[in-house]
Structures are given as structure tokens and as C-alpha cells.
C-alpha positions as CSV (number, residue, x, y, z in Angstrom):
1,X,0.0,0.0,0.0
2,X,1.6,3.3,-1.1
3,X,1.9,6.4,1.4
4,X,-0.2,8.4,0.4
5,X,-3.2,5.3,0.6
6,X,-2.2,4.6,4.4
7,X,-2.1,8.4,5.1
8,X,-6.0,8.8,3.5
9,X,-7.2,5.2,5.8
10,X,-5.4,6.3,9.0
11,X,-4.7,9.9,9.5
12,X,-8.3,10.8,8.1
13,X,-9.9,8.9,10.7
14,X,-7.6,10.5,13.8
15,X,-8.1,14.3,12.8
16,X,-11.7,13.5,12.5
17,X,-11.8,11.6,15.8
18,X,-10.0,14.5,17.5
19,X,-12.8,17.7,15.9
20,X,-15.4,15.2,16.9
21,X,-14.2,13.8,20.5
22,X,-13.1,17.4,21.7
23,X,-16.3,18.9,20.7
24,X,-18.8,16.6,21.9
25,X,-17.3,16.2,25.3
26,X,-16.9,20.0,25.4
27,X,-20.6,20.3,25.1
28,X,-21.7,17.3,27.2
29,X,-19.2,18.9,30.0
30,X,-21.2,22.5,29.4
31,X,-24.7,20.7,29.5
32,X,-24.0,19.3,33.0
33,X,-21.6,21.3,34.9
34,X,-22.5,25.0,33.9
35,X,-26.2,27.0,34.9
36,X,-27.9,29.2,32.7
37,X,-30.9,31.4,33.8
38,X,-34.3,30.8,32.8
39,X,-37.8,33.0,32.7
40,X,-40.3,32.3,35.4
41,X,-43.0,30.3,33.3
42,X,-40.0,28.2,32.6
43,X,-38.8,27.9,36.1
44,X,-42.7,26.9,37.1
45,X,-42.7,24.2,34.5
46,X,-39.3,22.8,36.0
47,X,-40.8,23.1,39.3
48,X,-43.7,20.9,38.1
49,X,-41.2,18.4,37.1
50,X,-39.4,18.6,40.7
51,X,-36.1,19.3,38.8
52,X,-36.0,22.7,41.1
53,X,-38.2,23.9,44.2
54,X,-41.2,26.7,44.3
55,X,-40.0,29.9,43.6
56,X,-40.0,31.1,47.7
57,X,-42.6,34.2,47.5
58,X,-42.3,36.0,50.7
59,X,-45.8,35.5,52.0
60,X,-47.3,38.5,53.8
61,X,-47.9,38.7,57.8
62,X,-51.9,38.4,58.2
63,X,-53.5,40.6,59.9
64,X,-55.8,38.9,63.0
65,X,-58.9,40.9,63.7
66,X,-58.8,42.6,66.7
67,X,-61.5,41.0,68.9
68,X,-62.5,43.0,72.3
69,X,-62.9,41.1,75.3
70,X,-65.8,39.8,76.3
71,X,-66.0,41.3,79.6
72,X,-65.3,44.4,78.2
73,X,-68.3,45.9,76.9
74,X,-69.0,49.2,74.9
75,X,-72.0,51.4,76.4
76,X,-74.8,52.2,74.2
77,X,-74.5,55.9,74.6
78,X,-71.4,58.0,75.1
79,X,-71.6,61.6,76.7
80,X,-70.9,64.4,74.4
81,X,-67.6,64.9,75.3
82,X,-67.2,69.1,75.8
83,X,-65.5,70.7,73.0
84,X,-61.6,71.2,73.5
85,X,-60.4,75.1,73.7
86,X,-58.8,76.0,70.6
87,X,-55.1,76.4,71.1
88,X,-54.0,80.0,70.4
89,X,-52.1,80.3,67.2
90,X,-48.7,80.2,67.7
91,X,-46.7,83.2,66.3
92,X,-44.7,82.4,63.3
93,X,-41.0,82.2,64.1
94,X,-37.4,83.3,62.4
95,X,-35.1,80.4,62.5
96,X,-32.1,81.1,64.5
97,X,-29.8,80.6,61.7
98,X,-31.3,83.6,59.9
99,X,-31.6,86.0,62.9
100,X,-27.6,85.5,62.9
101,X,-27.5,87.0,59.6
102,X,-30.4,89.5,59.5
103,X,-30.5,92.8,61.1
104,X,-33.2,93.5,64.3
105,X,-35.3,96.0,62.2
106,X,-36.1,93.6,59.6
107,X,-37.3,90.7,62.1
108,X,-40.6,92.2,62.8
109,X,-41.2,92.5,58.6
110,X,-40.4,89.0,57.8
111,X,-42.1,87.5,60.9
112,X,-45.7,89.3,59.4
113,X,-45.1,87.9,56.3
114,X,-44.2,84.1,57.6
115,X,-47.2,82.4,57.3
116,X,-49.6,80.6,59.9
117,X,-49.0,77.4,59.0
118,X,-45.9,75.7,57.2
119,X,-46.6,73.3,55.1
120,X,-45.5,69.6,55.5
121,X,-43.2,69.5,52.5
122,X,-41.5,72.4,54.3
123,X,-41.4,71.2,57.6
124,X,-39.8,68.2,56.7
125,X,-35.7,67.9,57.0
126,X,-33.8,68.9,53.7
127,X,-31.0,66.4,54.2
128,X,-33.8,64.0,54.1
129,X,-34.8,62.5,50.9
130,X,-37.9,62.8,49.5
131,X,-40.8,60.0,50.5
132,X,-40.8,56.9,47.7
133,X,-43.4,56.4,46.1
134,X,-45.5,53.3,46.2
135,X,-42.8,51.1,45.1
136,X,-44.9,47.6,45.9
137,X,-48.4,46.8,45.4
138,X,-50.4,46.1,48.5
139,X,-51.6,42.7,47.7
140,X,-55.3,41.4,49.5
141,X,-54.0,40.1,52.8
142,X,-52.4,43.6,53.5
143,X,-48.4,42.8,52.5
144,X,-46.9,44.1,49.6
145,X,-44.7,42.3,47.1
146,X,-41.3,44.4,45.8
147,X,-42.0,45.3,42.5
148,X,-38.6,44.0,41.4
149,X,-39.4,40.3,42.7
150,X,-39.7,38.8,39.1
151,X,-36.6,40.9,38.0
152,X,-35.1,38.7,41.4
153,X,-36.5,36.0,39.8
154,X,-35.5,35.7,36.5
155,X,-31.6,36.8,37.2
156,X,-31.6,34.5,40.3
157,X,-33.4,31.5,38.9
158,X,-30.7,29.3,37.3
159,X,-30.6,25.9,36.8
160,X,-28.3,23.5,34.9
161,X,-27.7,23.6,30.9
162,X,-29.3,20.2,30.7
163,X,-32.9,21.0,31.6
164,X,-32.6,24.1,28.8
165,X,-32.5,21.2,26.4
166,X,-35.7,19.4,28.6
167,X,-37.6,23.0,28.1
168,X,-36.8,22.8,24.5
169,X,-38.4,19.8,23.9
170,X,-41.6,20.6,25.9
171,X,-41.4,23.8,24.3
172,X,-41.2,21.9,20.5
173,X,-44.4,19.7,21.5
174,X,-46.3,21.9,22.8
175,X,-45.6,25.3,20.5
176,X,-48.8,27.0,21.5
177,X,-50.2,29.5,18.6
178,X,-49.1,32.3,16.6
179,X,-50.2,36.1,16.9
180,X,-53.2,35.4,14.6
181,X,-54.3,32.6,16.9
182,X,-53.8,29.5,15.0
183,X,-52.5,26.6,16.8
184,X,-48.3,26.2,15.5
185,X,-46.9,23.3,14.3
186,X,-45.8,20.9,17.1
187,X,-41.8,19.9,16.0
188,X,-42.1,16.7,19.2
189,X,-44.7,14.0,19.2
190,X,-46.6,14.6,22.4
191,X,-46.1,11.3,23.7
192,X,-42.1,12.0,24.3
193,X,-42.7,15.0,26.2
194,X,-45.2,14.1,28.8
195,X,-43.8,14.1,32.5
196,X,-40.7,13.9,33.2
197,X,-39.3,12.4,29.4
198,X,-38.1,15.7,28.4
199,X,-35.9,15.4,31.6
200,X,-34.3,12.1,31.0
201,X,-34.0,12.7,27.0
202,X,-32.3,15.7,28.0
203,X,-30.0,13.8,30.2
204,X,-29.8,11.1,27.9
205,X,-28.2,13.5,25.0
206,X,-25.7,14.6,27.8
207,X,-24.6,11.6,28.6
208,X,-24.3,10.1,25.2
209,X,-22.1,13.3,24.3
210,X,-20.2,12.8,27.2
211,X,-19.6,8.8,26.9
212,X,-19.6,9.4,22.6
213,X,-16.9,11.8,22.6
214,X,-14.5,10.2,24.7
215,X,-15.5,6.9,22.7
216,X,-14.4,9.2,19.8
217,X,-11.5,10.5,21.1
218,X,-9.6,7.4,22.1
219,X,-11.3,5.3,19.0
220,X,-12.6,3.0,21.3
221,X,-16.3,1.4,19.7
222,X,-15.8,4.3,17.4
223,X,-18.4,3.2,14.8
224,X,-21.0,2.1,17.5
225,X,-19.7,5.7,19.0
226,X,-20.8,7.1,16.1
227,X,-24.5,6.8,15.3
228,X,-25.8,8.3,18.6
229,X,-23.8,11.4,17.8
230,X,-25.3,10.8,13.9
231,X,-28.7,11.4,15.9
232,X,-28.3,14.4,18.0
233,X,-26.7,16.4,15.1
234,X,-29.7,15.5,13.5
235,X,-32.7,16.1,16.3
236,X,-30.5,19.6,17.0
237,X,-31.0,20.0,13.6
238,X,-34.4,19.7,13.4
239,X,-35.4,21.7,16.5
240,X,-33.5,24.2,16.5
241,X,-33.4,25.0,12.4
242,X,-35.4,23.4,9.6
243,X,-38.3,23.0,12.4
244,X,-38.6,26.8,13.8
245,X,-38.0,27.7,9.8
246,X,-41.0,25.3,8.6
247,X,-43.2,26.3,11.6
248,X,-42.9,30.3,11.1
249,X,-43.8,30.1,7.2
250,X,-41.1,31.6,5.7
251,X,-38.4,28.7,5.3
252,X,-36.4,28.9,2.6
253,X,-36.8,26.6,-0.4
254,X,-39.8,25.1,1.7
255,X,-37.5,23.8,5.1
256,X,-34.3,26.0,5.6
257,X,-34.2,28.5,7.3
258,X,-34.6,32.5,5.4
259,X,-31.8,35.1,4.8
260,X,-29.2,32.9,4.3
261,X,-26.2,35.5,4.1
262,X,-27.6,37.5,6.9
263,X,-25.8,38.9,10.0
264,X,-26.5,38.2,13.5
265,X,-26.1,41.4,15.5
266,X,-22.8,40.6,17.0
267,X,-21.7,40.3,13.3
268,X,-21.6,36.7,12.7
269,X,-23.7,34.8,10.4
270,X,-26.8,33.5,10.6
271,X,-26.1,30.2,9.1
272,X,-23.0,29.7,11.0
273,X,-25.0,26.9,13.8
274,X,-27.2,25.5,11.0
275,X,-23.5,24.6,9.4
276,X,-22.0,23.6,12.2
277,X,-24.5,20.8,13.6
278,X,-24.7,20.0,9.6
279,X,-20.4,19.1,9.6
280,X,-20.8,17.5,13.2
281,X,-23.6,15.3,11.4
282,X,-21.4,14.7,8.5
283,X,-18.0,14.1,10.3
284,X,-19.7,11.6,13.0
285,X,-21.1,9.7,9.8
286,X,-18.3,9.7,7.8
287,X,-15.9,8.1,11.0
288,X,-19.4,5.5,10.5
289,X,-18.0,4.2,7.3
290,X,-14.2,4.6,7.4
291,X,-13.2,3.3,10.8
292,X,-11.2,4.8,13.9
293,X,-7.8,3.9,12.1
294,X,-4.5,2.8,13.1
295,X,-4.2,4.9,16.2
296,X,-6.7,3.8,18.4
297,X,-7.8,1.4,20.7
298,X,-10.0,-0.9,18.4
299,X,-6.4,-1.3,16.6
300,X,-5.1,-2.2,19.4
301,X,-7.5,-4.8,21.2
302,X,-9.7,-6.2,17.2
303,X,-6.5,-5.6,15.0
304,X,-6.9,-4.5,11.4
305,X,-9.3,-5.1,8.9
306,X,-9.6,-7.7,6.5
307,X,-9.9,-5.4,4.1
308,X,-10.1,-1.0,3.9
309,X,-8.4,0.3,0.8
310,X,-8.0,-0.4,-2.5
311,X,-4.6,-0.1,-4.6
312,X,-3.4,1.8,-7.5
313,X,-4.8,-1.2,-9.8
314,X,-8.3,-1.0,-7.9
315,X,-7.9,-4.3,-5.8
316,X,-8.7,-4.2,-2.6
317,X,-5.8,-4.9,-0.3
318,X,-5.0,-5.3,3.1
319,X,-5.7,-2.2,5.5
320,X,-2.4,-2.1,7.8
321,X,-0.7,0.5,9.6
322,X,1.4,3.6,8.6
323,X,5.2,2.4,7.1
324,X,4.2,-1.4,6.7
């Protein structure tokens, strides 16, 4: 077998091995060990699933009625209590801070034209700042909730990657309907996303990254290794691209999704995760058909092929390693 054939049958196969092993077990490590933040409705529907606890709403203190005692009774009739003498008004003062600065004659001007009464806005200290608002709702039971609770609770709701792919997938079966009120095309079956199944398929696809990618890495089952990874390229594909394209009504040559050649606003392309699940796909299914090669562990514990290569005459010859 010349060079260049044993090169094309066993280096192939390790550079693909490597893209495919380092990526997958990249994104299997992300699914499980990292936390992303999710909205409210989303953290209720976890909640459901008893993946994460109630969001804790602080309840309000009731109020008990105040109940008289029983000995204690009220008369029927109360004596017209006699009228309270009117205080007399109290003359209108100078501060002393401005008597230090103002001269005696014009005390007696200033203090006519003071009036009666100051108002409260007045009255109250200047270093002081002003009253809030009504920055919480009262709710029924006499408490108040803080009007930034469900900014608290989307930033402070977190849970792991994983269950953003459960959400997804209860999300895909059940897509509600669109703003003219037609019912959306479901992307799941219903039956795969009652309960708790979105939870285990979720854990199942980080697993199978996880286990697949190391699989890939060291070429160990590589071609079992290979199909589950075939699949999840695939289902990612479909939920997160051709699906949401075919569902809105305005996919692209009936499936894919529109504006091919646009720009996301950080300045990348649109396309750019449709093509990258798409070579994943590809890669994984191409390491299907040509093997792990000569550097991995299947060399090392089944041997080599029969048969992987043909020669420069077109018969097929024996698939051995590099420099035999």
C-alpha cells in the first residue's frame, strides 16, 4: 500500500476523531456542569417536574382581627364629650440661623409675612430625601410584594444547561399558537414529552455526548460511538433550524431557514449553527464508514481489517498501519 493510501485510511480517521471527541465532550461537560438562567414560566414548568423547588414568594404577615374582650363591653350611649379650647395660634417664628444674619429691624417684617402654617413638604428635614413612592403593590391580605421580585427572579433563577434542552423539547411539542391565533406546528410527538421524558432525553443526549466523545476521542467502539452522535446532530437540527424555519412560514426553499447570508447582530452569520451541527452530522457519519484507524484502541484490542483500501490497480488490499 503506497503512502499516500495509508495516510487517507489512518490519519483521516484520527483528525476526524479529535474535531469530533473534543467537541462533543466540550458540550456534554457545558450541558452538565454549567447553569444558565431561565424565565419564570420556565422555572414553574421545572418546578412541576421537581427538577427545582417553588419559587419562595415572601408570603405577607396576616392581619388577625382585633377582637375586644368579652367582659369588656362598649355602652350604648357616650356623653358628648365638651369641645376642647382651641389652642391660640402660635406666632410664626425666624429660625435662628437667619436671625444671625439679619439685622433686628427687619425681624418684625419678615415675621408678618411668615405664614400661619408651614406646610409639611416644608417642615420636613432637607438632608432628608424625599418619600418613595409606592414602590410595591399592596396585595389582598395587607403585604406588599417588591416590584422587582420577578426581575429577582428571573436573574436568580438558574438551573443546569441540561434541563434548557428538557424546556426545548416541551417547548417543540407543545408550541402553542401564533399572533393570529392558530395553533403552530408541534416539532415533538406529544407522547415524548409528557412528564418527566423531556428530563431524561435531555440527560440522555448529555450523557451520550459525554460517553460518545470520549469513545471518539480514544477510537474505542468508534463506529457504535458514532451513530448516537449521527442522531443528535440530527434532532438539534431539526429543532432548532429546519423546524422553527418550517413552523414560522417563511423557510427557505420550503425547510431551511430565510436570509441565508444575513448577520447576527454581534456580526456573525446567521447560518453559521445550521453549518456547524450539519459538519458534526457529516464528520460523525463519515468516521461510521471509514473506521477509527491505526491509532486507536479498536487497533489495538480487534487488530486491522480484513480489508479498507484499495490499490493503485483498484484491488482491494490489506488495510495495515502507517510504514508497513
Amino acid at each position: 500500500m503506497s503512502l499516500r493510501t495509508s495516510m487517507a485510511l489512518n490519519v483521516a480517521p484520527l483528525t476526524l476523531r479529535l474535531a469530533l471527541g473534543l467537541t462533543f465532550i466540550w458540550a456534554g461537560f457545558g450541558k452538565v456542569a454549567y447553569r444558565m438562567n431561565v424565565a419564570p414560566a420556565d422555572a414553574a414548568i421545572l418546578a412541576q417536574w421537581g427538577q427545582i423547588e417553588g419559587a419562595d414568594v415572601p408570603a405577607p404577615a396576616p392581619t388577625e382581627p382585633q377582637v375586644q374582650p368579652e367582659d369588656q363591653t362598649q355602652p350604648e350611649t357616650q356623653p358628648e364629650s365638651a369641645p376642647e379650647p382651641a389652642e391660640p395660634e402660635a406666632e410664626p417664628t425666624i429660625p435662628d440661623e437667619v436671625k444671625e444674619i439679619l439685622p433686628d429691624a427687619l425681624e418684625e417684617p419678615i415675621r408678618e409675612a411668615l405664614p400661619d402654617e408651614i406646610p409639611e413638604e416644608i417642615q420636613q428635614d432637607p438632608a432628608s430625601p424625599p418619600p418613595a413612592e409606592d414602590s410595591a403593590p399592596a396585595d389582598d391580605a395587607g403585604g406588599s410584594i417588591p416590584v422587582n421580585f420577578v426581575a429577582q427572579s428571573e436573574s436568580s433563577t438558574t438551573v443546569k444547561r441540561v434541563l434548557g434542552i428538557a424546556l426545548m423539547i416541551h417547548h417543540a411539542a407543545n408550541p402553542g399558537v401564533d399572533d393570529q391565533g392558530s395553533a403552530k406546528l408541534p416539532l415533538w410527538p406529544a407522547s415524548l414529552a409528557k412528564g418527566s421524558i423531556p428530563v431524561i432525553l435531555a440527560w440522555a443526549v448529555a450523557v451520550l455526548e459525554l460517553v460518545c466523545g470520549a469513545a471518539m476521542l480514544f477510537g474505542f467502539f468508534t463506529r457504535i460511538a458514532s451513530l448516537p452522535l449521527v442522531g443528535i446532530m440530527g434532532v438539534a437540527i431539526w429543532l432548532t433550524q429546519i423546524g422553527p424555519a418550517i413552523q414560522s412560514g417563511s423557510a427557505l426553499l420550503g425547510f431551511l431557514p430565510p436570509d441565508p447570508f444575513g448577520m447576527t447582530p454581534d456580526g456573525g452569520y446567521t447560518y453559521v449553527p445550521l453549518l456547524l451541527q450539519f459538519s458534526l452530522m457529516m464528520a460523525s457519519l463519515a468516521v461510521f464508514f471509514i473506521g477509527p484507524g491505526a491509532l486507536s484502541v479498536d487497533r489495538l484490542i480487534f487488530g486491522a481489517p480484513s480489508g479498507g483500501g484499495f490499490g493503485d490497480d483498484g484491488r482491494q488490499v490489506e488495510f495495515v498501519p502507517i510504514g508497513d
